[in-house]
C-alpha positions as CSV (number, residue, x, y, z in Angstrom):
1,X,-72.0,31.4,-15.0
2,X,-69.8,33.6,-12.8
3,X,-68.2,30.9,-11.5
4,X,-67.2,28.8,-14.3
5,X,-65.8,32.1,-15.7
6,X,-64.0,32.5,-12.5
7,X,-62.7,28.4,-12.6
8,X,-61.9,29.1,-16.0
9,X,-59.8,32.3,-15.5
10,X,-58.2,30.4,-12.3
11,X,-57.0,27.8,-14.3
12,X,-55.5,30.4,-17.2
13,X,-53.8,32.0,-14.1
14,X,-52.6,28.5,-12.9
15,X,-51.6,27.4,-16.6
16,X,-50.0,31.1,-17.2
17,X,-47.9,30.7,-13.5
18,X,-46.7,27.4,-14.3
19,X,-45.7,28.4,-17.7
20,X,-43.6,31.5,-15.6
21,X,-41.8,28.9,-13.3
22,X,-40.8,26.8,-16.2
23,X,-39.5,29.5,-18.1
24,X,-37.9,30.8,-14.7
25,X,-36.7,27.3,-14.5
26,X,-35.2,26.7,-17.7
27,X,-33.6,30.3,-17.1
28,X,-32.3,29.4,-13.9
29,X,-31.0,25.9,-15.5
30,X,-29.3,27.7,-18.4
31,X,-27.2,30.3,-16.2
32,X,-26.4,27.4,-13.8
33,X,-25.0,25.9,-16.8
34,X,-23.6,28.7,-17.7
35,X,-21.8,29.3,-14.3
36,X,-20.6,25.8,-14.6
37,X,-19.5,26.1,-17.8
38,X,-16.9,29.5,-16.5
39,X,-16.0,28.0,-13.5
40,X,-15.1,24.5,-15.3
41,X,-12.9,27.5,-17.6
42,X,-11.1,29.4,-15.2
43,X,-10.1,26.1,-13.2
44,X,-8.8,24.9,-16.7
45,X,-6.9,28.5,-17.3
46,X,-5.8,28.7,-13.6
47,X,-4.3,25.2,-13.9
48,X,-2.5,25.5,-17.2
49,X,-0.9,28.9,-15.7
50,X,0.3,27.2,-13.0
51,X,1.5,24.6,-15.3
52,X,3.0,27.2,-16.9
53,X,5.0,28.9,-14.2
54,X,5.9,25.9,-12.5
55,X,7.6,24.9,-15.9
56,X,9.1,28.5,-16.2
57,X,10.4,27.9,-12.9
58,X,11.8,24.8,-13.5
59,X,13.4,26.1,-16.5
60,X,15.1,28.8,-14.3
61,X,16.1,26.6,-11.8
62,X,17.8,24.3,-14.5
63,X,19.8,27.3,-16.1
64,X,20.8,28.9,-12.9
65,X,22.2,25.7,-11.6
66,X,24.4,25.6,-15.2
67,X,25.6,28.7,-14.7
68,X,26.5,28.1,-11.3
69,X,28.1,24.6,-12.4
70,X,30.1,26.9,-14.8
71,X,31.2,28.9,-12.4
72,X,32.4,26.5,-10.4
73,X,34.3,25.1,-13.0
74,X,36.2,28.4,-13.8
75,X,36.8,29.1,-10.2
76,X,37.9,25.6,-10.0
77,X,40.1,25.7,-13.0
78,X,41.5,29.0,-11.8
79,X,42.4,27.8,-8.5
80,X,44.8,24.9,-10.4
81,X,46.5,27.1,-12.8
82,X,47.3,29.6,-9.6
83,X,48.5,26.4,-7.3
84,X,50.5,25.3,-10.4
85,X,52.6,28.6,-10.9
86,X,52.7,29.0,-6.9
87,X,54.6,25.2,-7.5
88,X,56.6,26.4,-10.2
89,X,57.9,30.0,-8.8
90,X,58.3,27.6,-5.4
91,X,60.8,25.7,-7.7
92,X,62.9,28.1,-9.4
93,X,61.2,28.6,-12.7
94,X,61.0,32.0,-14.1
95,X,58.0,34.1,-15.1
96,X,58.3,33.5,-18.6
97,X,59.2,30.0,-18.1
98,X,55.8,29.2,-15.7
99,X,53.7,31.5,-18.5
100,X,55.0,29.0,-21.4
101,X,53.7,26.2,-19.0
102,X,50.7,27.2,-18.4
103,X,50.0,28.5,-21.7
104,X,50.8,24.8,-23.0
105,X,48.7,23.3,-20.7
106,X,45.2,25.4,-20.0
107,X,46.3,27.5,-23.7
């Protein structure tokens, strides 16, 4: 009789200890998941901020080279009207005649 009660309880024990390791298991499982599940996140979040600042720094590169083109174009622009009433003083003209001529043509 001792023994069968002793079988008996071994197997509860047994039954009970599997029972443990599933639910250990499915615990296990579900924070895996879990962990996957952030990980999958922040490499979504990570990318789209470096999508982000790589568009940001496109963006900045795009104005900066407009403002330099700008520039460029003033100092170029400048540089003509200045040759222009170096040519025109070079040819006799007066002050207010090379200001009329340069106001008629860059106005």
């Amino acid at each position: 009789m001792f023994e069968k009660q002793f079988a008996a309880d071994k197997e509860r024990f047994n039954l009970e200890d599997t029972r443990e390791t599933e639910r250990t298991n499915l615990k296990t499982d579900r924070i895996k998941r879990e962990d996957k599940r952030e990980k999958s996140q922040d490499r979504k979040d990570n990318q789209q901020h470096a999508d982000q600042l790589e568009w940001e720094r496109e963006k900045f590169n795009r104005e900066k080279k407009l403002v330099t083109d700008r520039e460029t174009k003033a100092d170029q622009l400048q540089g003509e009207k200045n040759k222009m009433v170096m040519e025109l003083l070079c040819e006799g003209k007066s002050t207010a005649e090379v200001e009329t001529i340069i106001n008629m043509i860059y106005g």
